[in-house]
C-alpha positions in Angstrom: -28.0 6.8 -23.7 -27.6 7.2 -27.5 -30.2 10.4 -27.4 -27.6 11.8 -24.6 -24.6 11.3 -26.3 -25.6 12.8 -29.8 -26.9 16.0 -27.8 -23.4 16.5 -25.9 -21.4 16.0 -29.4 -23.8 18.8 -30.9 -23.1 21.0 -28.0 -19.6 20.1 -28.7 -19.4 21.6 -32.0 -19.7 25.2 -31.5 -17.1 25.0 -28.9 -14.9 23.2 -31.1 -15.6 25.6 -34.1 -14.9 28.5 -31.3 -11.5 27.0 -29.8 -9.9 26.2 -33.5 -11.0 30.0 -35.2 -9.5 31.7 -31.9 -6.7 29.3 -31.7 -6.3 29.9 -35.9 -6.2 33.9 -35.6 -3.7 33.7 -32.7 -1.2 31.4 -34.1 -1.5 33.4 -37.5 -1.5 36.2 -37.0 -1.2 38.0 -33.2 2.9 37.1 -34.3 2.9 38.9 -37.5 3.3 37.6 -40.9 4.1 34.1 -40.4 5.8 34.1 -44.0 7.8 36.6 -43.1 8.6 35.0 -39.5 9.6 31.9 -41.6 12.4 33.9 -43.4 13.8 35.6 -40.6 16.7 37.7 -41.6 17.3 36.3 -44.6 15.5 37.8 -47.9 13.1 36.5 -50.1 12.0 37.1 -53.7 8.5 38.2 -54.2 8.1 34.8 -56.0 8.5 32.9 -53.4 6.6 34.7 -51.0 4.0 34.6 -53.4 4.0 31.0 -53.3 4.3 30.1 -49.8 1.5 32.0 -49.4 -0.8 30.3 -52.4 0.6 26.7 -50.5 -1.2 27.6 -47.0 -3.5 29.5 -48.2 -2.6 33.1 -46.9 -3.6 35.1 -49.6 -7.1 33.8 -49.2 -9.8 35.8 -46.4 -9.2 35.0 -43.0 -12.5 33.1 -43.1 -11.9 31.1 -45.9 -8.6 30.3 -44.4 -10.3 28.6 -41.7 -12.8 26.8 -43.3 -10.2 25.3 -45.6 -8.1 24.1 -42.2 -11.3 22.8 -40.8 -11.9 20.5 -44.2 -8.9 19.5 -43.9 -8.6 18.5 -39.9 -11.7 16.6 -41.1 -10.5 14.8 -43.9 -7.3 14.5 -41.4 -4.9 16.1 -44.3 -3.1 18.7 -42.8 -0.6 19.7 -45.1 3.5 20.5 -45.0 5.0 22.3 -41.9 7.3 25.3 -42.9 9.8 22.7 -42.1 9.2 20.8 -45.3 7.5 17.5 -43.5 3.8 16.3 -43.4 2.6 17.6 -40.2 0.6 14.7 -39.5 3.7 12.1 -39.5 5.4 14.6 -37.0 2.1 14.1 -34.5 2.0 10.7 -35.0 5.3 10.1 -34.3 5.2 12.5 -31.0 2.0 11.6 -29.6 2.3 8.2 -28.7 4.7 9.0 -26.1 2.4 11.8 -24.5 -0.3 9.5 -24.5 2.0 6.7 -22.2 2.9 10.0 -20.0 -0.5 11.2 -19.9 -1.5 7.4 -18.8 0.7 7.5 -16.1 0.2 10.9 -14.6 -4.0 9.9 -14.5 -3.3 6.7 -12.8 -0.9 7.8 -10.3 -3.0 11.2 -9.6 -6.2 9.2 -9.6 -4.9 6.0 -7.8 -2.8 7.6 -4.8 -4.6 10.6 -5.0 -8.2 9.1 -4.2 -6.4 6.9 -1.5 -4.6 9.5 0.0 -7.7 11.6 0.0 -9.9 8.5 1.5 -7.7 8.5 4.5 -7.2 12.0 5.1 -11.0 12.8 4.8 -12.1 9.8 7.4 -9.5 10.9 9.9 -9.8 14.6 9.7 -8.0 16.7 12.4 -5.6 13.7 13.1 -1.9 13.7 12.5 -2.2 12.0 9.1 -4.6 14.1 8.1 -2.6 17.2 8.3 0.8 15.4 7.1 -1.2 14.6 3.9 -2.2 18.4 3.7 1.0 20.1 3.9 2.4 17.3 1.3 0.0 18.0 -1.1 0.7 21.9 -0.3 4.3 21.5 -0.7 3.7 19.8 -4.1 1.0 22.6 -5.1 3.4 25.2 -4.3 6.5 23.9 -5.8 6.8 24.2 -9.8 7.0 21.3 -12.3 10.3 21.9 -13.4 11.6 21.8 -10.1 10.1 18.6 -8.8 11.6 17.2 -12.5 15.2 18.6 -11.2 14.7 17.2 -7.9 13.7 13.9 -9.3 16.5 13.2 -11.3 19.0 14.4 -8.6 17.8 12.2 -6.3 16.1 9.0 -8.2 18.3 9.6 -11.4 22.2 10.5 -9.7 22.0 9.3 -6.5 19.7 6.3 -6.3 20.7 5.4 -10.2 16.7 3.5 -10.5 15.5 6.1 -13.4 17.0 7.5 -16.3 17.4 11.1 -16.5 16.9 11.7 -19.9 14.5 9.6 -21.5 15.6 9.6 -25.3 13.8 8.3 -28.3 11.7 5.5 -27.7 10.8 5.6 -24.5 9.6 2.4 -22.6 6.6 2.1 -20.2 9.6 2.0 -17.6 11.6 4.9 -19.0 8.3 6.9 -18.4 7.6 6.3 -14.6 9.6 9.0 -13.4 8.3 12.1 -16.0 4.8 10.2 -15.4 5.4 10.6 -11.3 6.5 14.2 -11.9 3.7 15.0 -14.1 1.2 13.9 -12.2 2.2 15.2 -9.1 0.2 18.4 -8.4 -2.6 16.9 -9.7 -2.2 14.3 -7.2 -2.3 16.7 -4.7 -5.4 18.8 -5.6 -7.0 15.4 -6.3 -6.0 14.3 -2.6 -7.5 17.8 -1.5 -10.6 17.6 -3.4 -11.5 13.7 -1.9 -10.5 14.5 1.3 -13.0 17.6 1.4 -16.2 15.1 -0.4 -15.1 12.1 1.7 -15.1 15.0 5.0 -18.7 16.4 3.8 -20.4 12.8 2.9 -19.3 10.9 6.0 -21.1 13.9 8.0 -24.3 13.5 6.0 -27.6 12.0 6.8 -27.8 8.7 4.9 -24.6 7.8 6.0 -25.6 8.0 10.0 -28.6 5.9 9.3 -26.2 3.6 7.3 -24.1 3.8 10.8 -27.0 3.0 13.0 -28.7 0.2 11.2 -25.3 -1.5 11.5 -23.5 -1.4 8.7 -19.9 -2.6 8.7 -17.7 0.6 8.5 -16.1 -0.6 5.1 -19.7 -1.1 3.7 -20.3 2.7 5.1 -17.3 3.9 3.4 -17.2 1.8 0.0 -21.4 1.8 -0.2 -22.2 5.1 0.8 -19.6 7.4 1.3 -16.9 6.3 -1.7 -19.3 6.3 -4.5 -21.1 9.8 -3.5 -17.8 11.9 -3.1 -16.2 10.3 -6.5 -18.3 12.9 -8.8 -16.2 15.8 -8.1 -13.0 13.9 -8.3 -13.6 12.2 -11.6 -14.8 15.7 -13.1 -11.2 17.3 -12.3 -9.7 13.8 -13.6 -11.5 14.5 -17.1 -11.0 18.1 -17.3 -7.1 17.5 -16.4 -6.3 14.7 -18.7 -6.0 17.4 -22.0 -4.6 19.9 -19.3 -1.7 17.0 -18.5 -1.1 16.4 -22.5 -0.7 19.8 -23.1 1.4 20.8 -19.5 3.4 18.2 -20.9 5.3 20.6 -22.4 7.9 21.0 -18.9 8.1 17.5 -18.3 9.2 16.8 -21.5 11.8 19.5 -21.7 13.3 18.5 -18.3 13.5 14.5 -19.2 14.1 15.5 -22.7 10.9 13.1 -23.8 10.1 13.4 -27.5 6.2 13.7 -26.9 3.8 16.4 -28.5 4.9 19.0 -25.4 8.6 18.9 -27.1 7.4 19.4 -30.6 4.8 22.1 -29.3 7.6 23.7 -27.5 10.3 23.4 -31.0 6.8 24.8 -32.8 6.5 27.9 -31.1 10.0 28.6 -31.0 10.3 28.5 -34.5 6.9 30.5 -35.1 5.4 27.2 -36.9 2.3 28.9 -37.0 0.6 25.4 -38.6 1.9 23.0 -36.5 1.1 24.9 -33.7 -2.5 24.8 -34.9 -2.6 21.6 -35.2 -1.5 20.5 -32.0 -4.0 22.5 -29.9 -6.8 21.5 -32.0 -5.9 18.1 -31.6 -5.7 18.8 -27.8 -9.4 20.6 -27.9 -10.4 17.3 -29.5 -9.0 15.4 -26.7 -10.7 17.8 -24.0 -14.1 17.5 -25.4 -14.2 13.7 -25.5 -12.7 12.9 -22.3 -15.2 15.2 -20.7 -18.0 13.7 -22.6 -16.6 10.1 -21.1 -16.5 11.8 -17.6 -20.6 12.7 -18.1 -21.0 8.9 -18.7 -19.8 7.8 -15.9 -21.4 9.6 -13.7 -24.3 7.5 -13.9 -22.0 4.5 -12.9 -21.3 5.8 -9.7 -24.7 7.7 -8.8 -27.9 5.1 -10.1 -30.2 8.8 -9.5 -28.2 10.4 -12.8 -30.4 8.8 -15.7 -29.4 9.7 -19.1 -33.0 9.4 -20.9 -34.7 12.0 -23.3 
């Protein structure tokens, strides 16, 4: 197991390295000169140009640039934002909040998704079964900002049970609805996805012999079928936990939730090339592990994956 996971964090850092240098050369400099972005309209002396410069390290080689951003993500010193304040304090104020969101988006998509999916795949052609599909169609189809509108319209205005703007210090509670509206085109591609394993499984060999010796049909489903069709789903749930933190970005704008997607959103606005950095590395980072958690468990729910050298 140790063996395993010190090979997937060494294939992890070339992608890393890769994601960060691309991420670095586009947030630098596909804009233009970020110096001159930072003045806008208003002049400035060569002096001070000169010095912004020196102070993140723009009048060194592109290369060296880099290097000196990847010291310092590792020593996890990331300097002064052109706005004057340590760009680390900013994340660490902003990312807690994303983190709850994110929390609630994966258990709703995973909980009500994989249940929704469950039943739709073991009754496939019935009435629920297609009710399920055109809901999770509807919610595919429709954007995120609408689904945020509609939710505060209807659980915000008219029922008066959410807030509609979140605010500063957001509770667990304060959350729900954002979380809900967040994670709900996930949920339905996660309802899709189980309903298609749970369809393919139940139809598979092991699981007629499981029928005929005379298995209970909650031993069928939870024993054999459940546990085989899970893979898939929990390989989408990994890859779309650093999708949800960074698609954050609507939610947060709509329920006006001060998470990384609002100072993401203010960053690029603004042409804060470093805090814009910053963020998606620390997003990359978030990828790469939660995908390296999803490999684990694999071998929880299928005993054939082995993880030996």
């Amino acid at each position: 197991m140790l063996w395993y996971i010190g090979r997937r964090l060494l294939q992890m850092i070339p992608v890393f390295l890769g994601a960060t240098l691309i991420v670095y050369l586009m947030a630098f400099y596909t804009s233009g000169d970020p110096i001159l972005a930072l003045a806008g309209d208003k002049p400035i002396s060569p002096a001070v140009e000169q010095q912004l410069r020196e102070q993140y390290n723009l009048d060194k080689p592109v290369l060296v640039q880099w290097l000196i951003y990847l010291k310092n993500v590792l020593t996890f010193d990331l300097g002064v934002g052109f706005n004057g304040r340590p760009i680390m304090d900013q994340i660490a104020a902003a990312f807690p909040t994303t983190a709850r969101l994110a929390i609630i988006a994966v258990v709703i998509e995973t909980l009500f998704g994989v249940i929704a999916g469950v039943i739709s795949g073991l009754r496939k052609g019935k009435l629920i079964d297609t009710t399920l599909l055109m809901l999770s169609l509807l919610l595919i189809a429709t954007p995120t900002f609408v689904l945020g509108f509609l939710a505060q319209f209807v659980f915000g205005l008219q029922l008066g049970i959410a807030p509609i703007n979140v605010g500063r210090d957001p509770s667990w509670v304060n959350l729900l609805l954002p979380g809900f509206v967040l994670g709900g085109v996930s949920f339905a591609y996660v309802l899709r996805l189980t309903r298609t394993s749970i369809a393919e499984t139940a139809e598979a060999d092991h699981v007629r012999t499981a029928t005929a010796k005379g298995l209970s049909r909650g031993g069928v489903v939870s024993k054999h079928i459940l546990r085989n069709s899970l893979i898939p789903v929990l390989t989408f749930i990994g890859a779309d936990l650093g999708a949800l933190m960074g698609g954050a970005i609507v939610t947060e704008r709509v329920f006006n939730v001060p998470g990384i997607g609002t100072l993401l959103f203010s960053s690029i606005i603004s042409g804060e090339s470093p805090m814009i950095v910053s963020l998606v590395t620390l997003l990359v980072i978030i990828f790469l592990l939660s995908n390296l958690v999803v490999d684990l468990l694999y071998g929880v729910l299928d005993p054939r994956i082995r993880y030996a050298k």
